[in-house]
N, C-alpha and C positions, 0 to 999 in steps of 0.2 A: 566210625571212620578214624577218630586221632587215636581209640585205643589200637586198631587193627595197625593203624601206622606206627605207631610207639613201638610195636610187637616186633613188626619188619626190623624198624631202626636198631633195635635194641640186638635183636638176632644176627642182623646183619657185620653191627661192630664185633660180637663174639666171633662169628665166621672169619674174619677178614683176615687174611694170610700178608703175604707179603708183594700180591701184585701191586705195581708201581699204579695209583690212582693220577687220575687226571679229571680237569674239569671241561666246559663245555669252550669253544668259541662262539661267543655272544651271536644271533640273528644279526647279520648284515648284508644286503643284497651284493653292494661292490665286492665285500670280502670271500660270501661264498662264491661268486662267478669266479674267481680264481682256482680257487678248490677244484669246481666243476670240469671247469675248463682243462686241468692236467690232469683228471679221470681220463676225459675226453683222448686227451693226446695220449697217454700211456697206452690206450689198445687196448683195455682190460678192467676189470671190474675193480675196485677200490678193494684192497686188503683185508682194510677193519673196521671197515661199515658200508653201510648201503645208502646210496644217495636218497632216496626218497623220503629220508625222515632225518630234520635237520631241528638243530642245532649237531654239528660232530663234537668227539673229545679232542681235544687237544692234540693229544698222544697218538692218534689216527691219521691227521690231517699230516704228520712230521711221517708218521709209516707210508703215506702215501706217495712224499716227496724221495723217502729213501728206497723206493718201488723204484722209483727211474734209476735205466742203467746210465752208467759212464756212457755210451753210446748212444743212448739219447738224449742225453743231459749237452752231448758236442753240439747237437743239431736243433736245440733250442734257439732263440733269438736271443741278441743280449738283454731286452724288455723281459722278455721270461726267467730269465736268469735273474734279474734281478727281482723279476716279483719271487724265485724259490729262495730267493735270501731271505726277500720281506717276511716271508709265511715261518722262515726257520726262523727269523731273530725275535719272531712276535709269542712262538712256543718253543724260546732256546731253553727253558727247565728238558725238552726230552729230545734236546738236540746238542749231545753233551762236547761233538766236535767243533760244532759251531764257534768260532770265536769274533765274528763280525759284529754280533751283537754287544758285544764289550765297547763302551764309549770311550772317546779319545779323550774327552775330556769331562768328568765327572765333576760334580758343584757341590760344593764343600767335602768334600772325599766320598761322603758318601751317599748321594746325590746322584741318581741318570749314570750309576756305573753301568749299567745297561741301558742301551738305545731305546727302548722300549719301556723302560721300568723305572720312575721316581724315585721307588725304594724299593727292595729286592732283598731278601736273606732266604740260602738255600743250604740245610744243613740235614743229617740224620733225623732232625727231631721235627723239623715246622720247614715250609717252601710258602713263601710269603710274596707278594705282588701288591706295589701299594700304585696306584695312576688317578689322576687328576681328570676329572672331564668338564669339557667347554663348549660350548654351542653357541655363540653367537652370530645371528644375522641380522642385515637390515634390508627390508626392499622397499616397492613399491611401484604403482601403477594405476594402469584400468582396473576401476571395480578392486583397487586395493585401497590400505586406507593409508595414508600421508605418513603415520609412524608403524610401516610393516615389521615385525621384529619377532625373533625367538633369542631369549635368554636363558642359558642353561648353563649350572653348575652343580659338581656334583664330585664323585667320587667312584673307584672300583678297586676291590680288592678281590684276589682272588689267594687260591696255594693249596697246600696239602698238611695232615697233620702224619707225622710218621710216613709218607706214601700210601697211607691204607685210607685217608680220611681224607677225601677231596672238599673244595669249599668256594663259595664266590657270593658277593653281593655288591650291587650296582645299586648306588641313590644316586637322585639328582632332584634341586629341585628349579622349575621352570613356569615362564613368565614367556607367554605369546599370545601376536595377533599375527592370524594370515591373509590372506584375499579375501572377499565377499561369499564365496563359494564354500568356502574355506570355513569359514564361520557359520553357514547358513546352514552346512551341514552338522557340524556341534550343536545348534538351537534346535535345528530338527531333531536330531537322535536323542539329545542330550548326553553327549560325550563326546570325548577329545578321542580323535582317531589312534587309533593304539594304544590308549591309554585308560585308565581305572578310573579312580574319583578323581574330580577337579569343580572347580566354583570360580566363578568372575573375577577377575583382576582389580584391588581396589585399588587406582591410582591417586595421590592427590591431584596430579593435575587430572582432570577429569573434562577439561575441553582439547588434549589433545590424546589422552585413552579414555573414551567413554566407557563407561561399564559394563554395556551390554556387546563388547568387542574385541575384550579380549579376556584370554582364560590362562589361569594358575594353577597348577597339580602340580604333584610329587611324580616321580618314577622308581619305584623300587624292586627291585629284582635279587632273589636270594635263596641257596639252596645251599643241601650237601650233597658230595655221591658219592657210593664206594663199592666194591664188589666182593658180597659174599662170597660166590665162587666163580672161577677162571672165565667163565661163560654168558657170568649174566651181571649186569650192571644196573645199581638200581640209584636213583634219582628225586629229593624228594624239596620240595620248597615252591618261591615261587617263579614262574617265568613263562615261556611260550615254547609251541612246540609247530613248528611246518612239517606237514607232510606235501611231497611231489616235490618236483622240478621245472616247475613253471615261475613264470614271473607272481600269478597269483596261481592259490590251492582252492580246489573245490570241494577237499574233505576235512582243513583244519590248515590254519594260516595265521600268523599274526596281527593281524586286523583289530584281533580284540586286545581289551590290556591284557596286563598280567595275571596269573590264575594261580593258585595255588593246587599241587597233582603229586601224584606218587608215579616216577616211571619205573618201570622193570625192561628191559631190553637184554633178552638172550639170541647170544649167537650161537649155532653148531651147524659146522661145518657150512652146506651155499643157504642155509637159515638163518632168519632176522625175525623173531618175534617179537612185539611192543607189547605192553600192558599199560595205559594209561590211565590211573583212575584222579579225576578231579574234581573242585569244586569250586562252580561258579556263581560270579554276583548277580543278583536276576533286580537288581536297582532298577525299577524303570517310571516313569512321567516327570518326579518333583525331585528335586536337588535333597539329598538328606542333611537335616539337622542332625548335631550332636545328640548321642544317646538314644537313636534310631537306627538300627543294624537290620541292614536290605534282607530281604529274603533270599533264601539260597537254593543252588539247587544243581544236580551232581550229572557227572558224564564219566562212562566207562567204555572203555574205545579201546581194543586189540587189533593191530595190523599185524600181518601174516606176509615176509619178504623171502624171494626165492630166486638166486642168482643161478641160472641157467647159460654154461659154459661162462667165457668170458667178457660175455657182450649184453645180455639181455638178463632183465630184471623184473621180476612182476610180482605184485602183491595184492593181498585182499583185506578188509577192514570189515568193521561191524562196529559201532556207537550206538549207546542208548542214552539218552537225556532222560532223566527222572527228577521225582521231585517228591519226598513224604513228611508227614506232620510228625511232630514231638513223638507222642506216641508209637512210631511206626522206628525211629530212629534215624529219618531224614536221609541217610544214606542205606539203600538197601543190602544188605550184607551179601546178597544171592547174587551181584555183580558183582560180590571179589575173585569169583573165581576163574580163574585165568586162563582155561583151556576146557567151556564149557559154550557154545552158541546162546548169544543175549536174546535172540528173538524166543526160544525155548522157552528162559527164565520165565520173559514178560511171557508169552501166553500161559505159562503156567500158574501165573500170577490173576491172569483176569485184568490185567494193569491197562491203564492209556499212555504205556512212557512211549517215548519219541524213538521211535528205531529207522538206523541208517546205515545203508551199507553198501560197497561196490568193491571196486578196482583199480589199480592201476600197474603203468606198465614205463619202462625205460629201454631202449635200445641204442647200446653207441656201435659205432662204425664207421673203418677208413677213418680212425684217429683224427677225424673232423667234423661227424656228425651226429645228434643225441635227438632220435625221436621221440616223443613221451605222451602221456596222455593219463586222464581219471575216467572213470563217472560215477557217479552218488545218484543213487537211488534213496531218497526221501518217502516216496511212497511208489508202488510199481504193480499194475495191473496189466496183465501182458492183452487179455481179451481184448479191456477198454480201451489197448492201445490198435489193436489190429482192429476194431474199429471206425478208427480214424474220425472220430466225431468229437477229441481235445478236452476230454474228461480232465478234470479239475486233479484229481486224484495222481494222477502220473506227474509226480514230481520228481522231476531229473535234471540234474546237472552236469556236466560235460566239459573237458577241456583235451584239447591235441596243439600240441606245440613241435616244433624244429629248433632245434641250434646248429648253428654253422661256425666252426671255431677256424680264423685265419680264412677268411672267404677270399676266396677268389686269389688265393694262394697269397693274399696281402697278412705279411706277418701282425698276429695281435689287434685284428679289423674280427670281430665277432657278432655274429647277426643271431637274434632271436625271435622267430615270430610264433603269434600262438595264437589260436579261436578255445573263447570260452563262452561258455552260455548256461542259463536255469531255465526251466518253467515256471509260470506262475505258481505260488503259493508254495515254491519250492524254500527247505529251512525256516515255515510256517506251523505250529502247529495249534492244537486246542487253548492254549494259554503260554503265560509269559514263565510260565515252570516248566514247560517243555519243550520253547523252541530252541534252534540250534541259535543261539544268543548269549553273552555275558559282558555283562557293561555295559547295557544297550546297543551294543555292536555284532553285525555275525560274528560268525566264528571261521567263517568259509571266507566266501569271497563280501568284497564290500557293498557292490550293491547289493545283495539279496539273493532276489529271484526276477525272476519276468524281466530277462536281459539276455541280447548275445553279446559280445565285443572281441574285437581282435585288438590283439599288443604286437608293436616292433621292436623290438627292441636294438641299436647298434652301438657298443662299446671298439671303441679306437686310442691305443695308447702308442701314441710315437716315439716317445721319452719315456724311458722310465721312470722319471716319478710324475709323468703328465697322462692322465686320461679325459679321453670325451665323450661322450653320454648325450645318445637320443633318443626319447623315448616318442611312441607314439600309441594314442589311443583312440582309436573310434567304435561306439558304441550306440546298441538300439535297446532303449526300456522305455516301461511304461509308467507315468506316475499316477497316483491316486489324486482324484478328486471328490471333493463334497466330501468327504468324509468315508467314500466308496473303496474296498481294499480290491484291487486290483491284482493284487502277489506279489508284489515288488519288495513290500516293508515286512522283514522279517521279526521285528516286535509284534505286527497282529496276530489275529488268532483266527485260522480259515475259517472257523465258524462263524464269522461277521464278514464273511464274501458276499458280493451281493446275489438276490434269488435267481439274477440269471445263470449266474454263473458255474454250474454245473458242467455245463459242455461248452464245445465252440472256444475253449482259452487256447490261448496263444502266446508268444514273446512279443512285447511290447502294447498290450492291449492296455485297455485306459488313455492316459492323457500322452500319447506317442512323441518320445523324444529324442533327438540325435546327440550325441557326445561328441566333439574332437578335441583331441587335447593335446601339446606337442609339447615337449622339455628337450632342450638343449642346454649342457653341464660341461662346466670345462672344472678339473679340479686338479690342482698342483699339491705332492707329499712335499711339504717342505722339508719335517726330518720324520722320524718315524710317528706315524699317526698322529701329524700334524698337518691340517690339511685347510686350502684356502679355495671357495668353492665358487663358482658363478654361474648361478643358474637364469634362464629366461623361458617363461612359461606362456603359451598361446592355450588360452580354452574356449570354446564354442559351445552352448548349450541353446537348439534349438528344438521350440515346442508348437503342437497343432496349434498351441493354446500362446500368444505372445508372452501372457504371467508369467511362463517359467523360461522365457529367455534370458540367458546371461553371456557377456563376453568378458573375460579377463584376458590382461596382460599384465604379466607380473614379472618384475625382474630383480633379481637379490645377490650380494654377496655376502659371502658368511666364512669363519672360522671355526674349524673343527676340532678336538683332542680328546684322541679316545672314543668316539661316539659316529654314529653312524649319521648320515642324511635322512631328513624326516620327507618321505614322499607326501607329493603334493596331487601322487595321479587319482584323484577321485570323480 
C-alpha cells in the first residue's frame, strides 16, 4: 500500500498541468446545509460535483454560487444573500471578484487582512491560509456533571503550492467531559465519538474531574490533493469521507475518527466515480500503551454516481473490509483495481473479507424539495427473505429522508425529516478485522444494527448572522445483555450470536429500548466564523429493563472559531 501510494503521488506531481488546485471544505453539518440548500433552490444539479459524496472542493462550492443568475440571485431573501457572501468570503482564493472579504480593519497590517483569514499570502508560487481554532464550552445539568466542558485549541492551515499542489491540516488538542450518556458511551465503545486515540484526563484537581469522566485526545487531520488530469482528482492523507444526504449515512459517515485513504474521484460528463482505498485502526478492548501499534486493517470501496437530467441523482457502491498477515502484505493488491467488481476478487480468492454493497438515490424538485434515500446490503439472501421467518443472515440497512427548503413559503424555515433503520447483526462480522469498524466506532451509522429511528430536523435563520436549530430524535434498539449479542454492537462477531438465534430476528430484539432526544440551538456569527452557541438538550432513554434507563437534561454555552459543533445526538 505506501509503495502503490508513493507511485500514484509521485506520478501524479509529474502529470499536473496547470489546473488551478483546490482543497476540501472541512465536514460540517451547519455549513454543508447551505451548500445543499442553494443546490436545492437553483433547480438543477450542482456543476462540479455530486451531492452524495462530501466533503466538496472549494473551488465547486464558489462554481456553484456563480451558477445563479442575476435573476435569481434578485429573488433571494436578504438572509441568503448574505449567507452567498459568507460561503464567497470563506473560499475568496477562487472568488477573485470578491472584495467583502477584505477587512476593514486589519491587526498589525498584516493580521485578519481578510475576514476570514489570520494570515493569508496569495502569490504565483504558494496560496497560504493560517486560522486559529477554539472550542470552548461549559454546561451542565441532569445526569451531567457540575464541571461540563469541552476545551479545544488548535490550529488550520490550508493553501496550494503553484495551483497544482493542494494542501491542509487541522490539529487541535482537546480536553472534555459531557453528560452521563455522554461518557457512558466512551467506556462502552471505548472511544470518543468522532474521534481516534484519546486516554483519561489527568487533572490535579481530581475531586472536581475525576478520572474516570473525562477524556483528552488530539484531533488531526491532514492531506494533499491535486489532479493529474482535467478529470480526475485524487486525494491522499488523513481525514473522513460522508457519503448521502442525510443527517446520518448508512454506507460511510463520520462517526468514526480520522482514517488515513487514497481518494480518486473522476468526473466525465453526468459521471462521478470514487475510488476509496483506506486504512483502518482495528484498536479494540484496552487502551494502548506506548510502543504497541493496534492492528490494522484495510477497506476498498468505489461508488458509481450518475446525474440523470437535471434533477435526479443515483449511485451504486461496493466496499470490502479485509484484513491479511505480514506474509500476505496486509493490504491485498487485487483491490487496487479500480474498475473491476470486489465481490469477484474475494470469491476468487476463497477469502472471508466483509463485502457491502447497495444504492442510493437524490431527487430535487420545485426548487424546494430533495428526496433521498440508501440501502446497504451487509449480507442478502432474497429466498431467506421471501420467507419471512427473519434469518439472521439478511442484514440490511436503510435510510429515506425529505427536505423542505423555505417550508411553507416561510423564507430560510427548512425542515428535514428522515427514517433510518439496520437489522440485527447488520456491519457484524466474523471478527474485529472485518467488521465495518475503525476506532471502535462504525463506520455507518452510530448505533450499529438492530435499530429504526427517525430524525427532524428544522433549521430557522431570521437574522442573518442568527440561526436556530431543532433537532429531534426518536428511536427503537435492542441492547445486549448477559453478555448475549443481540446485533446491535457492531465490535462483536455474529459468530458469538446466541444458538437461537438463527431465525425469528428482528429490530429491536433483546433488552427493547426507546430513545427521545430533543436539542434546541440558538447560534449568533459574531464576525466570520466566530460563533456563540446555546444549546439545551432533553434525552429519554427507556428500557423493558429499569438498568438502562437514563434521563438528561443538559444545557451549555460555548464559543466557536473555526471549528464545527460537536453533536451530542447519540
Amino acid at each position: 500500500m505506501p509503495r502503490f501510494t508513493l507511485f500514484l503521488i509521485i506520478f501524479g506531481l509529474q502529470a499536473a498541468t496547470a489546473f488551478g488546485q483546490s482543497v476540501f471544505a472541512p465536514l460540517n453539518a451547519d455549513y454543508y446545509h447551505l451548500i445543499d440548500r442553494y443546490e436545492i433552490k437553483s433547480g438543477k444539479n450542482a456543476p462540479g460535483y455530486q451531492s452524495m459524496i462530501k466533503p466538496y472542493l472549494r473551488k465547486n462550492i464558489i462554481q456553484l454560487l456563480d451558477s445563479v443568475s442575476a435573476d435569481q440571485y434578485r429573488l433571494l431573501s436578504e438572509v441568503d444573500k448574505f449567507n452567498f457572501q459568507y460561503l464567497r468570503d470563506d473560499s475568496w482564493e477562487w472568488s477573485p471578484s470578491t472584495t467583502t472579504a477584505d477587512s476593514d480593519k486589519p491587526v498589525l497590517k498584516h493580521l485578519y487582512r481578510k475576514k476570514n483569514d489570520l494570515y493569508s499570502v496569495v502569490n504565483e508560487d504558494v496560496e497560504l491560509h493560517v486560522n486559529p481554532v477554539f472550542y470552548g464550552m461549559v454546561g451542565g445539568g441532569q445526569d451531567a456533571y457540575k464541571y461540563s466542558y469541552i476545551n479545544t485549541r488548535g490550529i488550520e492551515i490550508r493553501g496550494s503550492i503553484g495551483r497544482k499542489l493542494g494542501f491542509y491540516t487541522y490539529f487541535s488538542e482537546n480536553q472534555m467531559r459531557l453528560p452521563g450518556y455522554f461518557q457512558e458511551r466512551i467506556q462502552n465503545f471505548n472511544a470518543v465519538p468522532s474521534e481516534a486515540a484519546w486516554k483519561i484526563f489527568r487533572s490535579n484537581n481530581t475531586a472536581q474531574f475525576p478520572y474516570e469522566t473525562s477524556s483528552d485526545f488530539f484531533t488531526a487531520r491532514g492531506y494533499i490533493t491535486f489532479d493529474p488530469i482535467k478529470q480526475i482528482n485524487l486525494q491522499f492523507g488523513h481525514d473522513k469521507v460522508f457519503i448521502g444526504n442525510g443527517f446520518r449515512s448508512m454506507i460511510l459517515s463520520d462517526n468514526s475518527g480520522p482514517y488515513l485513504f487514497l481518494k480518486l474521484t473522476t468526473k466525465i460528463g453526468p459521471f462521478q466515480y470514487v475510488n476509496l482505498f483506506s486504512e483502518l485502526n482495528n484498536q479494540q478492548d484496552t487502551l494502548l500503551t506506548y510502543g504497541t501499534l493496534p492492528a490494522k486493517k484495510f477497506m476498498a470501496m468505489h461508488h458509481l454516481g450518475l446525474n440523470i437530467g437535471k434533477h435526479l441523482n443515483i449511485g451504486v457502491f461496493e466496499t470490502i473490509i479485509h484484513s491479511r498477515d505480514k506474509t500476505q502484505g496486509y493490504f491485498d493488491l487485487g483491490y487496487l483495481n479500480p474498475v473491476i467488481f470486489y465481490r469477484a476478487i474475494e470469491a476468487q480468492k476463497y477469502s472471508a473479507d466483509n463485502s457491502l454493497l447497495g444504492m442510493d438515490a437524490r431527487y430535487n424538485f420545485l426548487k424546494q424539495f430533495q428526496i433521498y434515500g440508501q440501502i446497504n446490503l451487509d449480507e442478502f439472501n432474497l429466498q431467506k427473505l421471501r420467507e419471512e421467518k427473519g434469518w439472521w443472515g439478511n442484514k440490511i440497512g436503510y435510510q429515506l429522508g425529505v427536505k423542505y427548503i423555505d417550508a411553507f413559503d416561510v423564507d430560510n424555515l427548512d425542515i428535514q425529516l428522515e427514517l433510518n433503520g439496520a437489522r440485527p447483526y447488520t456491519y457484524q462480522h466474523v471478527s474485529d478485522r472485518t467488521n465495518f469498524v475503525s476506532s471502535n466506532q462504525s463506520l455507518a451509522h452510530p448505533f450499529g444494527g438492530n435499530f429504526r429511528e427517525f430524525v427532524t430536523t428544522v433549521r430557522y435563520q431570521p437574522l442573518p448572522r442568527l440561526n436556530i436549530t431543532g433537532i429531534f430524535v426518536g428511536a427503537h434498539y435492542g441492547l445486549d445483555l448477559q453478555g448475549r449479542n443481540y446485533g446491535g454492537n457492531p465490535l462483536l462477531s455474529y459468530n458469538n450470536r446466541p444458538a437461537d438465534r438463527e431465525f425469528h430476528n428482528s429490530i429491536g430484539q433483546g433488552v427493547g429500548t426507546n430513545l427521545m432526544y430533543f436539542e434546541a440551538a440558538a447560534t449568533y456569527q459574531v464576525r466570520h466564523n466566530v460563533f456563540l452557541d446555546f444549546r439545551q438538550v432533553f434525552r429519554q432513554q427507556n428500557s423493558i429493563l429499569d438498568q438502562f434507563d437514563r434521563n438528561t437534561v443538559f444545557s451549555s454555552f460555548s464559543i466557536r472559531v473555526n471549528t464545527a459543533q460537536r453533536s451530542l445526538a447519540y
